[in-house]
C-alpha positions as CSV (number, residue, x, y, z in Angstrom):
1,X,0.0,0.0,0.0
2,X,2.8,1.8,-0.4
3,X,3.3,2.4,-3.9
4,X,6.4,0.1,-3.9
5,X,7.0,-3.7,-5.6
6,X,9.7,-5.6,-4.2
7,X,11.6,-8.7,-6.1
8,X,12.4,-11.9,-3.9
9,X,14.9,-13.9,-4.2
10,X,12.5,-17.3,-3.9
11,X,15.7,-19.0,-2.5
12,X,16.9,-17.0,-0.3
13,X,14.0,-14.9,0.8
14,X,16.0,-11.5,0.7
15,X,14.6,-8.6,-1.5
16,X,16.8,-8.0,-4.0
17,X,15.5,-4.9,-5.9
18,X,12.8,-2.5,-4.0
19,X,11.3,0.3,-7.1
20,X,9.3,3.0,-5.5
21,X,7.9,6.3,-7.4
22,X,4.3,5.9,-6.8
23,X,1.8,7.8,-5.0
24,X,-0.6,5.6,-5.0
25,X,-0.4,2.0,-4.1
26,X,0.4,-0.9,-6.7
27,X,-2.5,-2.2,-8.6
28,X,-1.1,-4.9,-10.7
29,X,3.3,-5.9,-10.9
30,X,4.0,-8.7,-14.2
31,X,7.2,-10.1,-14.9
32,X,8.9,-9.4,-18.5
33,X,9.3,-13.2,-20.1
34,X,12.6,-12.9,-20.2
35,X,12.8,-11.7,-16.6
36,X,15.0,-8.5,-16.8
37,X,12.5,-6.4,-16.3
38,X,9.1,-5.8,-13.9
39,X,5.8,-3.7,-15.3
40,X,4.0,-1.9,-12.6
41,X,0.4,-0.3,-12.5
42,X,-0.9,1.9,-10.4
43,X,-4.0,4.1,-9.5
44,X,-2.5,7.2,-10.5
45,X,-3.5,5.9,-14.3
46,X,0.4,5.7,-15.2
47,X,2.3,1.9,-16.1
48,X,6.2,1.8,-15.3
49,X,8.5,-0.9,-17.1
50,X,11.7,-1.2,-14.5
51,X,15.1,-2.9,-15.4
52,X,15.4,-5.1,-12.3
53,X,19.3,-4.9,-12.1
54,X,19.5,-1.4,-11.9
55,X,16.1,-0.6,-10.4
56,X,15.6,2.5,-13.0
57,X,12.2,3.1,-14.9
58,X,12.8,2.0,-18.7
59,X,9.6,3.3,-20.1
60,X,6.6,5.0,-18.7
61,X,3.0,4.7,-20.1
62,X,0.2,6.5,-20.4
63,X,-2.8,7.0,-21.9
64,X,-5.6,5.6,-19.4
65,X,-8.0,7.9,-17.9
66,X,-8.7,5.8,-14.7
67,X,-7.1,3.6,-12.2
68,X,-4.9,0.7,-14.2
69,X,-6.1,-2.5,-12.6
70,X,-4.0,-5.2,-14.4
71,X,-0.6,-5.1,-16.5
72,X,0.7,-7.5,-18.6
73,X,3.7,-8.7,-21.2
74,X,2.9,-10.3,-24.9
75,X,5.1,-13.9,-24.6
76,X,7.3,-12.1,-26.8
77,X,7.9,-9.4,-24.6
78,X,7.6,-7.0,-27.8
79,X,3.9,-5.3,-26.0
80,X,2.4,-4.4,-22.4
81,X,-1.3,-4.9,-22.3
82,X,-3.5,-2.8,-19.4
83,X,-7.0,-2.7,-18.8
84,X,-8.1,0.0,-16.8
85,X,-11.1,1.5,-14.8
86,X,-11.7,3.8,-18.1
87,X,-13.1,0.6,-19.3
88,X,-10.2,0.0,-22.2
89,X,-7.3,-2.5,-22.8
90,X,-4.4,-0.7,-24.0
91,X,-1.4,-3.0,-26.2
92,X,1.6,-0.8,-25.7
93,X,4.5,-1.9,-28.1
94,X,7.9,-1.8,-26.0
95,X,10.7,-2.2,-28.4
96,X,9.5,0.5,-31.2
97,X,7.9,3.0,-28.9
98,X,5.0,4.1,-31.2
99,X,1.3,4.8,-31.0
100,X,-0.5,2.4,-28.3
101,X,-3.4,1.1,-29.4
102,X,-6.5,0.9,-27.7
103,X,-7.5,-2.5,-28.7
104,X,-11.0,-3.0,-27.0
105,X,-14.0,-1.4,-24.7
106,X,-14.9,-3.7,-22.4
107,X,-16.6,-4.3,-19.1
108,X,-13.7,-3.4,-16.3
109,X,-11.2,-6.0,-16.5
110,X,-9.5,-7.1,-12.8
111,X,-7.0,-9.1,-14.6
112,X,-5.7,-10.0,-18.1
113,X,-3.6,-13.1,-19.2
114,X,-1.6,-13.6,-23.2
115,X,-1.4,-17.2,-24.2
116,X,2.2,-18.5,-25.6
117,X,2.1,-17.9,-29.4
118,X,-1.6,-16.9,-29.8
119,X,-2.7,-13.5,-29.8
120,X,-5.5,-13.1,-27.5
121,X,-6.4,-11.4,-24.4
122,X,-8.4,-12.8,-21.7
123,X,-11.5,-10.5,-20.3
């Protein structure tokens, strides 16, 4: 609740990289496939990508006009998906920053999920 996401060490229990620039507390934290990197969401309607070695944001998106509920990577790690309170999933590309695209209006979502070489999201 205090706008920070911690990463464990599952074998030896310490915290090994704390990232903290929110105001508001952490809605949603996903794991890059390739694990190098965390994507945070937040109420304050803004998503951080992190490098988890050197604990610095990598990219920051926006674009959502509510609280971000749920955050996401493609299996390719190429795109971030969010879904938001404003009642829209977002598919941010990551590697050739460009225009997002708001991909659907939906009920709010609470959660999203990609499937390994499909491109589908989960409502």
């Amino acid at each position: 609740a205090d706008g920070t996401a911690k990463v464990w060490d599952a074998r030896s229990g310490r915290v090994i990289r704390t990232v903290s620039s929110y105001p508001d507390k952490l809605r949603s934290v996903a794991f890059s496939p390739d694990g190098n990197r965390i994507a945070t969401a937040s109420k304050d309607k803004i998503a951080k990508v992190w490098d988890i070695d050197s604990g610095q944001v990598v990219l920051t998106l926006s674009g959502h006009t509510n609280s971000i509920n749920t955050i996401t990577f493609s299996p390719s790690g190429e795109y971030i998906a969010t879904a938001s309170e404003d009642k829209t999933v977002r598919l941010h590309p990551i590697l050739n920053i460009g225009e997002l695209k708001n991909i659907a209006q939906i009920r709010v979502a609470r959660s999203l999920t990609t499937v390994e070489q499909r491109q589908y999201l989960l409502d």
